[in-house]
N, C-alpha and C positions, 0 to 999 in steps of 0.2 A: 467456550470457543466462539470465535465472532462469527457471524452469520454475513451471508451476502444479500444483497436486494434481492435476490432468486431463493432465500432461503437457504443456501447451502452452506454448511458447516466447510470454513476455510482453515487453515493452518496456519499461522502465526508467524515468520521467521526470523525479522529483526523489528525491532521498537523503538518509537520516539516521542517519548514526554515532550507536549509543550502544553507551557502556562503561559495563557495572556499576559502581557505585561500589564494591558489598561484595563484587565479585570481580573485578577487573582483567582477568584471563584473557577475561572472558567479553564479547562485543561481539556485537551486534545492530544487524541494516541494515534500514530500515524505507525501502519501496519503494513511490513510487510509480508504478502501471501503467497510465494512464488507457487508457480503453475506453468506445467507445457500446453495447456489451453489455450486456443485461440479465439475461444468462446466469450463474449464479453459479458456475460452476466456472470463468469467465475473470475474473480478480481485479481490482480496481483498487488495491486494494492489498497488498502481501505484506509480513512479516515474517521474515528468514532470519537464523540463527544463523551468524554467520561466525566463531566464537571457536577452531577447529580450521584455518583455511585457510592461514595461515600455516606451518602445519607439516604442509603437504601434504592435510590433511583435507579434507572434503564440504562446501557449505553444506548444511544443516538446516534446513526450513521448518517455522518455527513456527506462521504464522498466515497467514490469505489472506481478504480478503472481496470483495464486488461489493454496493453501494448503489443500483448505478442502477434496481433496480425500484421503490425507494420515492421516484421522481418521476415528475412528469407526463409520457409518452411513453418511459419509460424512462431520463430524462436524455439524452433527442436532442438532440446539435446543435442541428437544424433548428429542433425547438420551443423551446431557449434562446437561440437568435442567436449563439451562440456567447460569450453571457456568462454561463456556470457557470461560478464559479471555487473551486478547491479549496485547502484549506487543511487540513494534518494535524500533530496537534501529541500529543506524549504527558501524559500526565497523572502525571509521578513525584509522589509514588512509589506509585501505583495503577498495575499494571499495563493499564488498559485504552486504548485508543488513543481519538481523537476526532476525528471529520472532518467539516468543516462546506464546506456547498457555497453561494455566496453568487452573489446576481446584482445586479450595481451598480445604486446608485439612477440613475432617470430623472426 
């Protein structure tokens, strides 16, 4: 189970393989952890370096954030009815991630 910078055991919820194109070796697993957390060292999502695990090595965590303070109530459940829905997509070949949180029209 991935671990956060704070050391805490996160929960996995959807995954994405990517292989460097200009380095084959090199693979990155982009995780997501959702959380009603507002706390920023519990993540909702992580970044870890899996390009060593096959040959016995560590994952390496590259990157880790938590979004929910920048909603209304923290991103509560409660106050979304339970329709936030996430969606995380990379932006090659900009290393930066993008995460958009949507609530279905009514």
């Amino acid at each position: 189970m991935p671990t956060s910078a704070a050391g805490l055991q996160v929960k996995p919820h959807e995954m994405y393989l990517w292989q460097d194109p200009r380095r084959p070796d090199r693979a990155l697993l982009w995780l997501s952890t959702p959380s009603l957390s507002a706390d920023p060292t519990v993540p909702n999502m992580m970044i870890v370096d899996i390009s060593k695990v096959a040959d016995g090595g560590p994952v390496t965590e590259v990157a880790q954030s938590n979004w929910n303070e920048l909603y209304p109530n923290g991103g509560s459940e409660t106050f979304f009815q339970n329709d936030l829905y996430t969606h995380w997509t990379d932006s090659w070949p900009s290393p930066a991630p993008y995460a958009t949180n949507l609530q279905p029209a009514r």
